[in-house]
C-alpha positions, 0 to 999 in steps of 0.5 A: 480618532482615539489614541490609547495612552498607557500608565507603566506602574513597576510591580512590588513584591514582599520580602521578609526575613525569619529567624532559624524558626522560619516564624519568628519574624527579623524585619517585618516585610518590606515592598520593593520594586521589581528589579531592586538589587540585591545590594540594596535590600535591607537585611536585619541587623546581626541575626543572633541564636542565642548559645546553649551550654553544648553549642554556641552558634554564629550567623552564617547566610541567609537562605536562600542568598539575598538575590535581585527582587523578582517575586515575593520572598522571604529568607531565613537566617541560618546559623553555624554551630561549633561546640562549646569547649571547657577547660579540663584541670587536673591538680595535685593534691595540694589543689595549687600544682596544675598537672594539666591543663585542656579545653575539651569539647562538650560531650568529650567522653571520660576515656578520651579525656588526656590525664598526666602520667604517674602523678607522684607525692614525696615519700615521707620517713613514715609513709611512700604514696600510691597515685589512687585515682582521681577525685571525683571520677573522670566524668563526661565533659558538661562543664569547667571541670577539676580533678585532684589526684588522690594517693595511699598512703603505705608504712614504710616499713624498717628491718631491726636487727638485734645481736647478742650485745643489743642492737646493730 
């Protein structure tokens, strides 16, 4: 009489994981045992996407989540975005006095950028100032951006009166 005897092997299965792309590869595929727990899979190292001047990005999960080794899979890193934001200055004339002062987000169109009420220069005995605008113009916010107020200058003007005798 024969007896058959049988050989158990645990099946394998691939897992790799992609960057963003789903091509570029984060750690070269890896065989692990059917039933591997997920804590146990190694993942990369602080996946990384580099910022642009508009977002800067940070590691979020991995999609699909990391689960128990059941099949081949591959997971692909997938990132948050927020975006950037750059300061907004706006000085006096003197280029040394900050009337305000933000960080706006990029993209931040002209009209909702905040500006200082009634930016004012001292009357000189010759001349009172106007607040003229900004310089340059209010622009959408790509970067750190400065603003100096600019002013007009207007002749004070003085009434002399004469008499008879000279003057009053």
């Amino acid at each position: 009489r024969y007896k058959a005897t049988y050989s158990g092997t645990i099946n394998q299965y691939t897992v790799t994981f992609y960057d963003e792309d789903g091509t570029t590869v984060l750690k070269e595929a890896t065989e692990y045992d059917y039933g591997t727990l997920a804590t146990d899979i190694q993942k990369p190292d602080n996946p990384e996407k580099k910022d642009t001047i508009e977002w800067d990005y940070e590691f979020a999960w991995w999609s699909p989540e990391i689960s128990d080794v059941t099949t081949w899979v591959t997971y692909t890193a997938t990132y948050s975005s927020t975006k950037q934001k750059y300061e907004v200055i706006f000085y006096d004339e003197n280029e040394t006095t900050v009337l305000w002062s933000w960080k706006y987000d990029y993209g931040t169109v002209a009209r909702d950028i905040d500006t200082p009420d009634n930016p004012t220069k001292p009357a000189t005995d010759w001349y009172t100032y106007n607040f003229s605008g900004w310089n340059p113009s209010i622009k959408e916010v790509t970067w750190n951006q400065t603003y100096i107020a600019s002013y007009t200058p207007i002749p004070d003007k003085y009434t002399i009166t004469f008499d008879a005798q000279g003057w009053v």
